[in-house]
Structures are given as structure tokens and as C-alpha cells.
N, C-alpha and C positions, 0 to 999 in steps of 0.2 A: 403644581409641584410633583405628580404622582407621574406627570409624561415626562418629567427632566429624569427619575426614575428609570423607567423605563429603559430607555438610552443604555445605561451601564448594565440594566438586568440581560439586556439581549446581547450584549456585545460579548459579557462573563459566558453564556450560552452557548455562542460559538465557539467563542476559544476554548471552553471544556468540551465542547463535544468535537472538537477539530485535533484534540492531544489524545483520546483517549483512542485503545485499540478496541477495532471492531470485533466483536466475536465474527468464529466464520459463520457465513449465514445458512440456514436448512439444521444445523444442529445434527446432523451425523456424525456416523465416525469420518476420519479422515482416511486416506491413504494408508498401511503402513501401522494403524493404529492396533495395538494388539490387546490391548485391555480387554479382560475377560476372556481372554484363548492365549492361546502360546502358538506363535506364528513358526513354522518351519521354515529352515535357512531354504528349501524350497522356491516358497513363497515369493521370496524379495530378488530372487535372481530373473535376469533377461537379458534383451539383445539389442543394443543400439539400435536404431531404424533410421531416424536423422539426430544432425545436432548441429543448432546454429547459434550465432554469437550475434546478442542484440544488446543493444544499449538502456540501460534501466535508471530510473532516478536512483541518488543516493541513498536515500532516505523515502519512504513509503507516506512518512509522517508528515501532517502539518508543522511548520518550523517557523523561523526568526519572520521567515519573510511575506507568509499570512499574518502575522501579530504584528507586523510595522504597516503593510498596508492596509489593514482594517483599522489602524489607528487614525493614519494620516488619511485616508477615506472618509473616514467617520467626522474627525475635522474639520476636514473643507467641505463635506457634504451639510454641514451644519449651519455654514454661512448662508445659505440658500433658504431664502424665504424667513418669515419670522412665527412663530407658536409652534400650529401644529405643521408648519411647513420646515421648520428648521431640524424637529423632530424625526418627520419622515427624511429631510434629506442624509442626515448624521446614519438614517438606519441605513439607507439606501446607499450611501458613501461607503460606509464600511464594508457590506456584504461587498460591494465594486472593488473596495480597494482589496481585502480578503483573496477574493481570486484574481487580481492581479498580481499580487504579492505572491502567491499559491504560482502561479502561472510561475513569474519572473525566478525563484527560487529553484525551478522543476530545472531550468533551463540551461542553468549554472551550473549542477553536478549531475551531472550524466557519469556511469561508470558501466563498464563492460560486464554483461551475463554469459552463461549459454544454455538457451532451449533443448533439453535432452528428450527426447522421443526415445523410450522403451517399450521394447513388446515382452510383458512376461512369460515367464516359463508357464506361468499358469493361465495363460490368455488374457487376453484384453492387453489396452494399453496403456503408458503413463508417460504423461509431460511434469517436467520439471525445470522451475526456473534455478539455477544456481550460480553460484562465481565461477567463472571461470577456469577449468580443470584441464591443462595441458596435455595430461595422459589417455581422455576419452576421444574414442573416436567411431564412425559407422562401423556396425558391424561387431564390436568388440563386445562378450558377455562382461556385464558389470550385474552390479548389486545394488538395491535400493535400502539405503539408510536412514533412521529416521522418521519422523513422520512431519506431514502439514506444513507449515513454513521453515519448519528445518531438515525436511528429506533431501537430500543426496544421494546423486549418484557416484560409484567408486567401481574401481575395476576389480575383477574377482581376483 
């Protein structure tokens, strides 16, 4: 009774740890992040270096289509064998179907980014994944907005 259990503790498992956001990892500041100082408009200004246009999932997040193939995984992984063989296949079904689903959904919404390479005013350099911004180009002084997964860049 406790392995039919089982089953649904581990599947609950993935799918809250497959919705929830990752903290960033390392636990620094970010980019940009000015808590505790007052950043000068200084700071966030630079100079294009490159800037290219790539194609990004729509979504970062696990979605519909890990949660229907770890279902239908888990399913037909379950037919396979009988105790503790039906258990392990249902586990094993799911993680399968999980990232095929994961896989099949990445593949379907693709949407256009652009990689922005800045070299700041204040040395060093920064990349930035953002939507696509018709008015930057090599070369042009822009400004960095923002911080962490919502920095941007803009033209001064």
C-alpha cells in the first residue's frame, strides 16, 4: 500500500519543483543592483560591442507539456511489469515522459531575442538577453536598465 503511495508523492515532487522559480544561484548581487549605494547615472552607461538576434523559448518555465507527458508516461510506464516493477516503470514513465513533453513544448514556441554585448563606461563587460529592440545598434552609447532578468538595454 505504501509503494502505490509513493507514485503520486514523487510525481507531486516534480511538478512543484518543475513550476517553482529558481533563486539565482551563488546568492550575490546582481548586475545593476543598487541596494545599499545609490548608483550613478555614470555607472549604467556604455557602448555596444556586438548585438545579435537569437531565438529563445517562450517561456523559461516548465508548462502544459511536462505535466501531460509525465502523466501519460507515468501511465504507460505502469503497465510494465507487475509490484514492484509496475512502480518503478510508472516512476521511470514519467520522468521519460516529463522531458519529452519539456523537449516537445520548447520546440513549438520559439520567439526572437537579442544578445546585447556592452562594454561599460566603467570597464568590464555585460551581456544581455532582451526582446528585441529595433533601435540598438554596434556601436551606439546605450544605457543599462534594471537589474537581473529585467535589465535592459536602451539608447541614451
Amino acid at each position: 500500500m505504501k509503494q502505490r503511495m509513493l507514485v503520486p508523492v514523487i510525481l507531486l515532487a516534480m511538478g512543484m519543483g518543475g513550476c517553482s522559480d529558481m533563486p539565482q544561484l551563488g546568492g550575490g548581487p546582481t548586475y545593476g543592483d543598487s541596494s545599499g549605494s545609490v548608483a550613478s547615472q555614470n555607472e549604467r552607461n556604455g557602448r555596444i560591442t556586438s548585438l545579435e538576434t537569437v531565438q529563445v523559448d517562450e517561456s523559461y518555465k516548465f508548462g502544459v507539456g511536462t505535466a501531460v507527458g509525465a502523466v501519460a508516461g507515468g501511465l504507460l510506464g505502469s503497465q510494465i511489469g507487475k509490484g514492484d516493477g509496475s512502480t518503478l516503470g510508472a516512476v521511470l514513465g514519467a520522468a521519460a515522459g516529463a522531458v519529452a513533453g519539456t523537449a516537445v513544448q520548447s520546440k513549438m514556441k520559439k520567439q526572437d531575442a537579442q544578445r546585447v554585448n556592452v562594454r561599460m563606461a566603467t570597464g568590464g563587460d555585460v551581456t544581455i538577453l532582451q526582446p528585441v529592440d529595433a533601435r540598438l545598434n554596434t556601436g551606439m552609447y546605450v544605457r543599462v536598465e534594471g537589474s537581473g532578468e529585467n535589465a535592459r538595454v536602451v539608447p541614451q
